[in-house]
mmCIF file as Biopython writes it, N, C-alpha, C and O atoms, coordinates in Angstrom:
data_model
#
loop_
_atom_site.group_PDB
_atom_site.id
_atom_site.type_symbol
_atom_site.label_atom_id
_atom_site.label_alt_id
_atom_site.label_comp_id
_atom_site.label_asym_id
_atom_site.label_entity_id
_atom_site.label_seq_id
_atom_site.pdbx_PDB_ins_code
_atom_site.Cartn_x
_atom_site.Cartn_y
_atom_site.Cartn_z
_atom_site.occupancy
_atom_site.B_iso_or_equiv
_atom_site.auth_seq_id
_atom_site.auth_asym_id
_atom_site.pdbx_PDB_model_num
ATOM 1   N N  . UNK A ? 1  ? 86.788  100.861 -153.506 1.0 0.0 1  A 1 
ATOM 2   C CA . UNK A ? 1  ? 87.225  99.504  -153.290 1.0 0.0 1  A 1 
ATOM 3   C C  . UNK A ? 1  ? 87.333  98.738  -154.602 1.0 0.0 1  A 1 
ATOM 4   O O  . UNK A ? 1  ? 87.310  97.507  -154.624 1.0 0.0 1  A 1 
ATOM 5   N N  . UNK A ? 2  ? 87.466  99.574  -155.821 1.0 0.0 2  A 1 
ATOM 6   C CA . UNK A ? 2  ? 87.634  98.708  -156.863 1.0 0.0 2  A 1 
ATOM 7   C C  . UNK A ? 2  ? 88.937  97.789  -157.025 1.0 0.0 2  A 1 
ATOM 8   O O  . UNK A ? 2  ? 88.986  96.707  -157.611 1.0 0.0 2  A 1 
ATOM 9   N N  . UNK A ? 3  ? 90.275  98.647  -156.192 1.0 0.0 3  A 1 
ATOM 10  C CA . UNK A ? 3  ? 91.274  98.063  -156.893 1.0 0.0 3  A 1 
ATOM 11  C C  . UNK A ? 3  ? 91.522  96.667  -155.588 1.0 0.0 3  A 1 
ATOM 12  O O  . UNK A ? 3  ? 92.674  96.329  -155.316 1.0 0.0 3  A 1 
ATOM 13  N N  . UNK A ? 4  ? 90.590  96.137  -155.052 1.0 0.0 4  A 1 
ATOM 14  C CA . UNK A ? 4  ? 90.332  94.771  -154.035 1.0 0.0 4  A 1 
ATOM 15  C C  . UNK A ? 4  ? 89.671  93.767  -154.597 1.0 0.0 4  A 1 
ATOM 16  O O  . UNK A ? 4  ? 88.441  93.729  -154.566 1.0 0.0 4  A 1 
ATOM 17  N N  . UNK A ? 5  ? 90.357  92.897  -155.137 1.0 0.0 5  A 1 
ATOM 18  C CA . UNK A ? 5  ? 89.781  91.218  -155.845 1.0 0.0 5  A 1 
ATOM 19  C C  . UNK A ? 5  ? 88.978  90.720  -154.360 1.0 0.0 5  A 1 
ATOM 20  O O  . UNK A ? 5  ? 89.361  90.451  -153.221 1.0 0.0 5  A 1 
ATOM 21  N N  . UNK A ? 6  ? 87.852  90.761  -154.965 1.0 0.0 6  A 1 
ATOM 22  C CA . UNK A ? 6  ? 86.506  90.233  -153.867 1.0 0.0 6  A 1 
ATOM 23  C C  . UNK A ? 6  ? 86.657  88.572  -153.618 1.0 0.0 6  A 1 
ATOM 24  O O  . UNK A ? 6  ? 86.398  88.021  -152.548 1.0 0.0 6  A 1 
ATOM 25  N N  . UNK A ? 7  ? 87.105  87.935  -154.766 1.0 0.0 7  A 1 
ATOM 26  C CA . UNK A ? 7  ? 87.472  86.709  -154.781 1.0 0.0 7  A 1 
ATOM 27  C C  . UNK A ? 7  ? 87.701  85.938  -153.905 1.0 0.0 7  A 1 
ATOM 28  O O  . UNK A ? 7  ? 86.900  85.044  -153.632 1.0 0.0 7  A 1 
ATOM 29  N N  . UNK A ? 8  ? 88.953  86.117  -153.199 1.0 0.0 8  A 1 
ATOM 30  C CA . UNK A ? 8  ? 89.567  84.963  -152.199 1.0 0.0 8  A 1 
ATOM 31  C C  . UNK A ? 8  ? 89.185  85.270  -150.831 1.0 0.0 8  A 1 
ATOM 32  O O  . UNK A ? 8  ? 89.654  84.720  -149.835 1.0 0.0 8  A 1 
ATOM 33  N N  . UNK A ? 9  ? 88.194  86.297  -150.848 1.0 0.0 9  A 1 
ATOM 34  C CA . UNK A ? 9  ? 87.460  86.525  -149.530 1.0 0.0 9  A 1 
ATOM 35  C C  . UNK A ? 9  ? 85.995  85.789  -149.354 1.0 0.0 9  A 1 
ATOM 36  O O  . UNK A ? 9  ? 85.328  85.220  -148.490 1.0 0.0 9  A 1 
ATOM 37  N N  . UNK A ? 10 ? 85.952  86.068  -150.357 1.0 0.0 10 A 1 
ATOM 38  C CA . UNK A ? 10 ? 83.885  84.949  -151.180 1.0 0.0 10 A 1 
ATOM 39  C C  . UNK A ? 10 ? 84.383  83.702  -150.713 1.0 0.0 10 A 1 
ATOM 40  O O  . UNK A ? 10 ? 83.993  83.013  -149.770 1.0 0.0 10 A 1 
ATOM 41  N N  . UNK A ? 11 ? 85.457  83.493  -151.656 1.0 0.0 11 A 1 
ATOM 42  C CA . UNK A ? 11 ? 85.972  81.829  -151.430 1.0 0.0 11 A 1 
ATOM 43  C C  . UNK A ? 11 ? 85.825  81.187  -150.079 1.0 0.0 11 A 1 
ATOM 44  O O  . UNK A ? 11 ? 85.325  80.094  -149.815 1.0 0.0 11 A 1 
ATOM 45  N N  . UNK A ? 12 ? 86.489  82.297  -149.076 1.0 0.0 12 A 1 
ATOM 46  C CA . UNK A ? 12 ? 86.536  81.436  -147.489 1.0 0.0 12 A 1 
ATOM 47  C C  . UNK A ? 12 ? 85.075  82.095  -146.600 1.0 0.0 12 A 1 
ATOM 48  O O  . UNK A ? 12 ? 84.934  81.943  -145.386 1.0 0.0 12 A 1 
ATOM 49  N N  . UNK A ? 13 ? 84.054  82.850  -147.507 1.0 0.0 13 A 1 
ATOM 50  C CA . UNK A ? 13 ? 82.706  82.753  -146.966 1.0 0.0 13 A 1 
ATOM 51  C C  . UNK A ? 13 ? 83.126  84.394  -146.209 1.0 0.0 13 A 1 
ATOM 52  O O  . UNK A ? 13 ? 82.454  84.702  -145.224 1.0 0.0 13 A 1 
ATOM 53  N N  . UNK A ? 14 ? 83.835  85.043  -146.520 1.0 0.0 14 A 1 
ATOM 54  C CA . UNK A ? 14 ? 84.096  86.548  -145.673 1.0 0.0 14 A 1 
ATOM 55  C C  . UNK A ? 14 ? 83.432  87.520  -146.321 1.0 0.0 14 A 1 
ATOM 56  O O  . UNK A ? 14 ? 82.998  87.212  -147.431 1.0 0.0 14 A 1 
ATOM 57  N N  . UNK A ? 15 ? 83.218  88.697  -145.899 1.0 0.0 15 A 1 
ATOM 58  C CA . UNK A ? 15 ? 82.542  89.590  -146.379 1.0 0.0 15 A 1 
ATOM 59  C C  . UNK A ? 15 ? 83.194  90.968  -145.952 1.0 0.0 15 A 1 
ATOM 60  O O  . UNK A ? 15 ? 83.392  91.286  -144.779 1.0 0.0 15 A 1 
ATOM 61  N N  . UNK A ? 16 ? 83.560  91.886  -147.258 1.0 0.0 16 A 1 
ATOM 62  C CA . UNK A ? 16 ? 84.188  92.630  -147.258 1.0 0.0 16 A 1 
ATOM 63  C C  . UNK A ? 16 ? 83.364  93.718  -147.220 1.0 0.0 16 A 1 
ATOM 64  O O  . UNK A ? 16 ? 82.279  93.626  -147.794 1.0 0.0 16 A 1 
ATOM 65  N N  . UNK A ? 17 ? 83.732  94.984  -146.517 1.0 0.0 17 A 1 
ATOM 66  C CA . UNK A ? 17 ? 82.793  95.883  -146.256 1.0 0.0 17 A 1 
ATOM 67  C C  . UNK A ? 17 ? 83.870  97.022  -146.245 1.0 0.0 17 A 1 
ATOM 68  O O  . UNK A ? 17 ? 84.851  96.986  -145.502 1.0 0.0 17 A 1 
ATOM 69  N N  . UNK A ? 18 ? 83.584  98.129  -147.210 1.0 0.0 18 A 1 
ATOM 70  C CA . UNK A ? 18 ? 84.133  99.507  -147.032 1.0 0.0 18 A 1 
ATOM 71  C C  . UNK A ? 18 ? 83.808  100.368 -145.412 1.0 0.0 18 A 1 
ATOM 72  O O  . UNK A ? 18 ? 82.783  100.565 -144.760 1.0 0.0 18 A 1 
ATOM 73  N N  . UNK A ? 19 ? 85.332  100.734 -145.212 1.0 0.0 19 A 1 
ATOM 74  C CA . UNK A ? 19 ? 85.370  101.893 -144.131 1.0 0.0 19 A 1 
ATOM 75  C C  . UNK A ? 19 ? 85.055  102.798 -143.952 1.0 0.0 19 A 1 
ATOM 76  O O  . UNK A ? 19 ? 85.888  103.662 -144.229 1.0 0.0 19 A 1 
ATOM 77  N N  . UNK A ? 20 ? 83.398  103.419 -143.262 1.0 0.0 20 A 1 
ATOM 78  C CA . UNK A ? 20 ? 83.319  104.625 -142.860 1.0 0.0 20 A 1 
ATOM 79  C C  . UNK A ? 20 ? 83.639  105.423 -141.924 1.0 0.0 20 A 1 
ATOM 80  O O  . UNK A ? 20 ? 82.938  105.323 -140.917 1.0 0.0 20 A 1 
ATOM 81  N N  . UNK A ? 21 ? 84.230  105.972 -141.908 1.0 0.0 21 A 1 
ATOM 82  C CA . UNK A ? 21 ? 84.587  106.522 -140.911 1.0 0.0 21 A 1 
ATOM 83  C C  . UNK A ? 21 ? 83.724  107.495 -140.263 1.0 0.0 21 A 1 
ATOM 84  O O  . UNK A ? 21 ? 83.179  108.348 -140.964 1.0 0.0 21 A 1 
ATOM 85  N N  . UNK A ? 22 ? 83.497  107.461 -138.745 1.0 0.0 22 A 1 
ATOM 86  C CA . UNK A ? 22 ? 82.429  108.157 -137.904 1.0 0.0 22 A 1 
ATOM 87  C C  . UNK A ? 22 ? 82.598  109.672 -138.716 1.0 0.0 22 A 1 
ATOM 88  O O  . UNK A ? 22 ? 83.628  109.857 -139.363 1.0 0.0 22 A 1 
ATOM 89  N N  . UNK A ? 23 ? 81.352  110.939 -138.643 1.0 0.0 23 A 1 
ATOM 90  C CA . UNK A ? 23 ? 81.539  111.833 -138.557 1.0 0.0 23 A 1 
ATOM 91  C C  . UNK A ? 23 ? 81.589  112.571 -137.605 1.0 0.0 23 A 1 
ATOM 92  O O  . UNK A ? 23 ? 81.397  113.761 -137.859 1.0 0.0 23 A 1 
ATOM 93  N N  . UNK A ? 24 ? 81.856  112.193 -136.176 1.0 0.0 24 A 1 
ATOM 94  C CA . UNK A ? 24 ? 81.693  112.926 -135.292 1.0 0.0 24 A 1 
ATOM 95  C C  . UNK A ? 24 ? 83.302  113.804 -135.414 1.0 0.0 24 A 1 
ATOM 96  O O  . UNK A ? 24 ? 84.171  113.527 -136.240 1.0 0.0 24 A 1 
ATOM 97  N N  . UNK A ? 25 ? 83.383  114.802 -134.454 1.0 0.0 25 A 1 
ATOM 98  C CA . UNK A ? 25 ? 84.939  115.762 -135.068 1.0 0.0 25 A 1 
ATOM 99  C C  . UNK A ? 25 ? 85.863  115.451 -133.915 1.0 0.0 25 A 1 
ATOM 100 O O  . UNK A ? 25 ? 86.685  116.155 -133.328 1.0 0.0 25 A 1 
ATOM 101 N N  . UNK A ? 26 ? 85.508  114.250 -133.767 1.0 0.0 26 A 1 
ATOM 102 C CA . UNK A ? 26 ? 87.066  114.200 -132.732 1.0 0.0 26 A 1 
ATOM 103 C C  . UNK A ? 26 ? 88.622  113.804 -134.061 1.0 0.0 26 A 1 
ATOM 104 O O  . UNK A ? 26 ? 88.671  113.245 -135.157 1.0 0.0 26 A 1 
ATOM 105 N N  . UNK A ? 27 ? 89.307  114.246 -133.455 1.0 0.0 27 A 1 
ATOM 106 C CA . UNK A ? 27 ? 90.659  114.407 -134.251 1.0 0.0 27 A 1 
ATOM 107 C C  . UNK A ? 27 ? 91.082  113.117 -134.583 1.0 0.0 27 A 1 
ATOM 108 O O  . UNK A ? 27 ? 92.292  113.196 -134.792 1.0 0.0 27 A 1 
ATOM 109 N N  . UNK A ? 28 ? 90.753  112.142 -134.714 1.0 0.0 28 A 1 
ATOM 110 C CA . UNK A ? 28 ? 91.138  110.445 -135.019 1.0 0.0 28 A 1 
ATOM 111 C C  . UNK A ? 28 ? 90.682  110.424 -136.649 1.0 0.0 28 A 1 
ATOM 112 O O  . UNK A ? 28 ? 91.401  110.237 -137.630 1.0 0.0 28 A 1 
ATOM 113 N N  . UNK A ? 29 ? 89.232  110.683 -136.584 1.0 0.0 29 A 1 
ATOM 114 C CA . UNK A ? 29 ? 88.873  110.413 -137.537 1.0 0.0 29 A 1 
ATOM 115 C C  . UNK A ? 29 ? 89.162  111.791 -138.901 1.0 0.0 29 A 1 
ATOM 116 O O  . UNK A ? 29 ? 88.797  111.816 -140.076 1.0 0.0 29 A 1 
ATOM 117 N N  . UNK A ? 30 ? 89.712  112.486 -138.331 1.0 0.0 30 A 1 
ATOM 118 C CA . UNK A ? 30 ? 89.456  113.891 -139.904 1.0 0.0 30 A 1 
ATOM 119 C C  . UNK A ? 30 ? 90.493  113.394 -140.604 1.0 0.0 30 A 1 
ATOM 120 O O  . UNK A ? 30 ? 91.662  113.154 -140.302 1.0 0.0 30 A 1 
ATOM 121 N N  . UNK A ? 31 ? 89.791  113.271 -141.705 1.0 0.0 31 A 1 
ATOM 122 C CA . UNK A ? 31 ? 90.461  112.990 -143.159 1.0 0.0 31 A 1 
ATOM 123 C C  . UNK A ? 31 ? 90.132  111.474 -143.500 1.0 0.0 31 A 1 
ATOM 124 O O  . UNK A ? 31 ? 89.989  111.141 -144.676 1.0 0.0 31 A 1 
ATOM 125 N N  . UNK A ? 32 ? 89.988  110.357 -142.237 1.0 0.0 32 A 1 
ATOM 126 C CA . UNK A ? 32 ? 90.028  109.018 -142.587 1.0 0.0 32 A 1 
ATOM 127 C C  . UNK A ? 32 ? 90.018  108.263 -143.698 1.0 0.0 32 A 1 
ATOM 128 O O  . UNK A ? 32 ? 90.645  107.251 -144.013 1.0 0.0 32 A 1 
ATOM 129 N N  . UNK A ? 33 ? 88.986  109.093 -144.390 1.0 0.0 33 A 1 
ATOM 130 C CA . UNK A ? 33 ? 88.305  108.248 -145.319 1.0 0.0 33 A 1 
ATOM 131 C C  . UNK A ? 33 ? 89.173  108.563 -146.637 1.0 0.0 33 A 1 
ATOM 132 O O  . UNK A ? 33 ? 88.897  108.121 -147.752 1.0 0.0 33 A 1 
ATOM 133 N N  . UNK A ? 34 ? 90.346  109.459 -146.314 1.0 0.0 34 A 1 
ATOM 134 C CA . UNK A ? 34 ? 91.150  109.377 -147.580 1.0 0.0 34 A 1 
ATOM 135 C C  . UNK A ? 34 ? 92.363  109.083 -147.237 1.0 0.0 34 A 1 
ATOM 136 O O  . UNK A ? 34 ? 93.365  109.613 -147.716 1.0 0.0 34 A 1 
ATOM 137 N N  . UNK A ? 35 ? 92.347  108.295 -146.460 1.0 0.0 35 A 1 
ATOM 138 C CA . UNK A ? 35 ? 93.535  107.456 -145.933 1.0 0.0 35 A 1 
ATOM 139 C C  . UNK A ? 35 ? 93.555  106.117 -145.553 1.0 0.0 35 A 1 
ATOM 140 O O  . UNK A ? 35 ? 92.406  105.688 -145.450 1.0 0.0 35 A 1 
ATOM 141 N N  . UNK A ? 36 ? 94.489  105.215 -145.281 1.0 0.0 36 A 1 
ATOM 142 C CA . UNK A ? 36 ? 94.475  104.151 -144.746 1.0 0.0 36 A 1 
ATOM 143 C C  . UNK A ? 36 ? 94.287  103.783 -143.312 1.0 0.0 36 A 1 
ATOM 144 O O  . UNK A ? 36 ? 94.295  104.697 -142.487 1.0 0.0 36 A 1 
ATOM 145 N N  . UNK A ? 37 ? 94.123  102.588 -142.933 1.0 0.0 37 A 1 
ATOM 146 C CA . UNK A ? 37 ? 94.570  102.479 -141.265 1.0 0.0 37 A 1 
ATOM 147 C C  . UNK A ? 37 ? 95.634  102.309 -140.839 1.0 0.0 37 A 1 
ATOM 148 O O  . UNK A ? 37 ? 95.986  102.259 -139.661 1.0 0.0 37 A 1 
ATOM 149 N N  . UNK A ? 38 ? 96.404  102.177 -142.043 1.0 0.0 38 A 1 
ATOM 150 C CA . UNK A ? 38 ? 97.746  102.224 -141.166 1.0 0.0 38 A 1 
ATOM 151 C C  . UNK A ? 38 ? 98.163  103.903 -140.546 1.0 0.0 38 A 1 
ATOM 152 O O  . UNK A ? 38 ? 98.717  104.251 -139.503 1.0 0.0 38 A 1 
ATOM 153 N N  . UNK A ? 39 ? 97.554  104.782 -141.837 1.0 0.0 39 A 1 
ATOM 154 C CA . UNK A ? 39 ? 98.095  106.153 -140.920 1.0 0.0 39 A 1 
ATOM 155 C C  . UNK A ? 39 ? 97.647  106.171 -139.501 1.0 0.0 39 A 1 
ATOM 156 O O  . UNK A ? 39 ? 98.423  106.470 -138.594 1.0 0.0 39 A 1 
ATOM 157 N N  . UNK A ? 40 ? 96.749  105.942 -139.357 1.0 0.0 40 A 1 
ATOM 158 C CA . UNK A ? 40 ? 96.338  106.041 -138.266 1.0 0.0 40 A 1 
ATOM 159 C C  . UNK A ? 40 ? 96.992  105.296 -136.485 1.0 0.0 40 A 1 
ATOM 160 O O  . UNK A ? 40 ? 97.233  105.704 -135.349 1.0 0.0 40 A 1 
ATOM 161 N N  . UNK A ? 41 ? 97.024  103.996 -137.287 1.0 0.0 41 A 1 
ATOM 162 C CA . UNK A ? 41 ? 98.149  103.445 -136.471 1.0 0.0 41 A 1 
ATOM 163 C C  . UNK A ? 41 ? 99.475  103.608 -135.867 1.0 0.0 41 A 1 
ATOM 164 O O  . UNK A ? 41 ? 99.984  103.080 -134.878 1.0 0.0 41 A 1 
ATOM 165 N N  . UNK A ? 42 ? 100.100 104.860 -137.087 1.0 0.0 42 A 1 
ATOM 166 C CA . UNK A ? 42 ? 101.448 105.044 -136.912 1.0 0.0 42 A 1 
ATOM 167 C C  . UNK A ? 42 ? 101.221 106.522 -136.264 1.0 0.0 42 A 1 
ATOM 168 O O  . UNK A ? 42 ? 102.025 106.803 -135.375 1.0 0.0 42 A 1 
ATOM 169 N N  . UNK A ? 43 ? 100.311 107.437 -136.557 1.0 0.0 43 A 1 
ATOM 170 C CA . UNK A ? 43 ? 99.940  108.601 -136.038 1.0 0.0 43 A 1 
ATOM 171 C C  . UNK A ? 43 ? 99.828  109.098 -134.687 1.0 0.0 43 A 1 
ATOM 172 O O  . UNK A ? 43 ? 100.182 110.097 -134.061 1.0 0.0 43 A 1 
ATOM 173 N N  . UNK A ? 44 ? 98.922  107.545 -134.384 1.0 0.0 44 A 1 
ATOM 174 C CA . UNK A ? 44 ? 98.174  107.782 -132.908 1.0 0.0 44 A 1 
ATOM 175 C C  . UNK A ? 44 ? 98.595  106.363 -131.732 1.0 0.0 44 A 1 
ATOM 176 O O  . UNK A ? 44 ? 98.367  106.168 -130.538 1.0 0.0 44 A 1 
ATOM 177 N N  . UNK A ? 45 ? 99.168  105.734 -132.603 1.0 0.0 45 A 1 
ATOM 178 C CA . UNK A ? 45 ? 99.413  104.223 -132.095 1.0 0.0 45 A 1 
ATOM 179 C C  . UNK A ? 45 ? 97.816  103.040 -132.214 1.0 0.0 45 A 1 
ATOM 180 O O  . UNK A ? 45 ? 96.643  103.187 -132.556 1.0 0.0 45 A 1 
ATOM 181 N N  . UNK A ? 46 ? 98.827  101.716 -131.619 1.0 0.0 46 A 1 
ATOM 182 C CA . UNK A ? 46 ? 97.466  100.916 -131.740 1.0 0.0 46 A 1 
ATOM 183 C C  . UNK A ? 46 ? 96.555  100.786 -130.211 1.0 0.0 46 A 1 
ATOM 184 O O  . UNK A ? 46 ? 95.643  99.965  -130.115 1.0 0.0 46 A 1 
ATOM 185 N N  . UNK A ? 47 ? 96.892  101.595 -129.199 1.0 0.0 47 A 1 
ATOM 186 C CA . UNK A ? 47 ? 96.084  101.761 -127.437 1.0 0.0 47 A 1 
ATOM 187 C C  . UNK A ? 47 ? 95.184  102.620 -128.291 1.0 0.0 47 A 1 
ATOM 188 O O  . UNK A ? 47 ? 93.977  102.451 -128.117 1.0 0.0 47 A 1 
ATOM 189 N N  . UNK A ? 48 ? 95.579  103.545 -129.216 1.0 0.0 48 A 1 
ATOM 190 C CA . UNK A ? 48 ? 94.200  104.872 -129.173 1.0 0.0 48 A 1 
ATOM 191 C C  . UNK A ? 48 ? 93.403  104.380 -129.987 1.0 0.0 48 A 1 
ATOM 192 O O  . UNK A ? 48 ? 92.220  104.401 -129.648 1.0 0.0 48 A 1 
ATOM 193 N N  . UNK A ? 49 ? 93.722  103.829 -131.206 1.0 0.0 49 A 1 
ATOM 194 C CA . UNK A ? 49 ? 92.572  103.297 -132.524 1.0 0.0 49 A 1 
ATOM 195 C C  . UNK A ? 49 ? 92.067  102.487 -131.657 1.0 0.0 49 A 1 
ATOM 196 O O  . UNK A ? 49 ? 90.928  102.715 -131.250 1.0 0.0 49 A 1 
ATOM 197 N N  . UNK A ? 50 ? 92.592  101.673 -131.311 1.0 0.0 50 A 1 
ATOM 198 C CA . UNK A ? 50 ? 91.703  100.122 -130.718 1.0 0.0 50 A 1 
ATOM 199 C C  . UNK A ? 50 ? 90.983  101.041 -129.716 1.0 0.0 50 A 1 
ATOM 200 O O  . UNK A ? 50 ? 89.878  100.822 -130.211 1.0 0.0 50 A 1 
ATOM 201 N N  . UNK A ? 51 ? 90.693  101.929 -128.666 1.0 0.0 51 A 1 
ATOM 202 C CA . UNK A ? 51 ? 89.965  103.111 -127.959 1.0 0.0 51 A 1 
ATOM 203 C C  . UNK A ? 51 ? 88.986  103.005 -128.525 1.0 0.0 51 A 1 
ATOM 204 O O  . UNK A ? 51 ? 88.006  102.327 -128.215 1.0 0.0 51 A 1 
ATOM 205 N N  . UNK A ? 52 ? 89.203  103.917 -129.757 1.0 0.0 52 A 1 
ATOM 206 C CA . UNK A ? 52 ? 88.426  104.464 -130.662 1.0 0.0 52 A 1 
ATOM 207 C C  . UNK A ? 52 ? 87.250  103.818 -131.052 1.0 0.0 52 A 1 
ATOM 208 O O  . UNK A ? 52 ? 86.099  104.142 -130.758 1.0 0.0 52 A 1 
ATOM 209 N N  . UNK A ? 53 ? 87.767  102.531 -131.990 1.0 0.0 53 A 1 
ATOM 210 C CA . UNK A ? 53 ? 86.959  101.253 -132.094 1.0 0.0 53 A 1 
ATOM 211 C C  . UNK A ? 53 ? 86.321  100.819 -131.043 1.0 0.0 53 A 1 
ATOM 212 O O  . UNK A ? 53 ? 85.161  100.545 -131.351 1.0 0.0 53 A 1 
ATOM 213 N N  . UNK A ? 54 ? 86.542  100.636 -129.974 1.0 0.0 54 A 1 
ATOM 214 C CA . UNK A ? 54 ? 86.094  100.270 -128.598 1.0 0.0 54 A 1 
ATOM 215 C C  . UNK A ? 54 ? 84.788  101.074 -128.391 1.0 0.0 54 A 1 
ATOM 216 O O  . UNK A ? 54 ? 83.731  100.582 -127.996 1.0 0.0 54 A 1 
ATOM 217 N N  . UNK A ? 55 ? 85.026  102.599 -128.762 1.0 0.0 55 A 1 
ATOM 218 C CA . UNK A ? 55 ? 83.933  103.477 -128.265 1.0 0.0 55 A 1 
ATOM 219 C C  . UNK A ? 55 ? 83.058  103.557 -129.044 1.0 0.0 55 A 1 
ATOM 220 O O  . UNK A ? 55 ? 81.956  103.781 -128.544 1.0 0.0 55 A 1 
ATOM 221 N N  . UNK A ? 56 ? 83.123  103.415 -130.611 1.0 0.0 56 A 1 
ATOM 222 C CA . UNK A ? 56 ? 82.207  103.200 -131.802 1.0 0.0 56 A 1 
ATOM 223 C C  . UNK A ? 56 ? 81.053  102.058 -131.123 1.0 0.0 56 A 1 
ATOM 224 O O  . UNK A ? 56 ? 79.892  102.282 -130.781 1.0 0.0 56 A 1 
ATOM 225 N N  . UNK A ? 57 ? 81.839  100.754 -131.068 1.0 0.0 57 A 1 
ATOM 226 C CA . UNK A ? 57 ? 81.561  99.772  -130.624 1.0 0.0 57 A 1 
ATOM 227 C C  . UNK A ? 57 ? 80.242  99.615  -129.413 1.0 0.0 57 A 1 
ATOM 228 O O  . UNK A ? 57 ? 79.345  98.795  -129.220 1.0 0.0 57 A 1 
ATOM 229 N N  . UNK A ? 58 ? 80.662  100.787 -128.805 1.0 0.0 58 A 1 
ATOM 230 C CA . UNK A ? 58 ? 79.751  100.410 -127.375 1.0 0.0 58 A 1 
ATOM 231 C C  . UNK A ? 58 ? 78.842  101.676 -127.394 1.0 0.0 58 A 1 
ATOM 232 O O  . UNK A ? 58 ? 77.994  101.978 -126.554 1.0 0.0 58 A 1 
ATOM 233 N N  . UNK A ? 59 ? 79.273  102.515 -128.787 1.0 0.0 59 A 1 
ATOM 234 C CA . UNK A ? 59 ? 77.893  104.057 -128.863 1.0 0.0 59 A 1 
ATOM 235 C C  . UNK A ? 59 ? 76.499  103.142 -129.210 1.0 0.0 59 A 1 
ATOM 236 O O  . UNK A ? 59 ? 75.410  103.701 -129.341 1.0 0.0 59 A 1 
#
């Protein structure tokens, strides 16, 4: 996360936090963490990520 100016997020009181991605081996997450969310979005659509998130969410 170096190349992200922390700046104008401090400014409005936000807090920026790097993406880990689960290790469990369901097929959403392999590779994540050397990719963006948009792959993911365009890969799987936004019904399955938002799923996904949903199920993180409520483990």
């Amino acid at each position: 996360m170096r190349h992200l100016d922390h700046r104008p997020f401090a400014e409005r009181q936000l807090n920026v936090h790097a993406f880990r991605p689960p290790t469990a081996a369901e097929d959403l997450w392999t590779g994540a963490a050397r990719i963006t969310a948009l792959w993911a979005l365009a890969a799987y659509g936004p019904s399955r990520v938002g799923a996904a998130f949903d199920a993180l969410r409520t483990a």
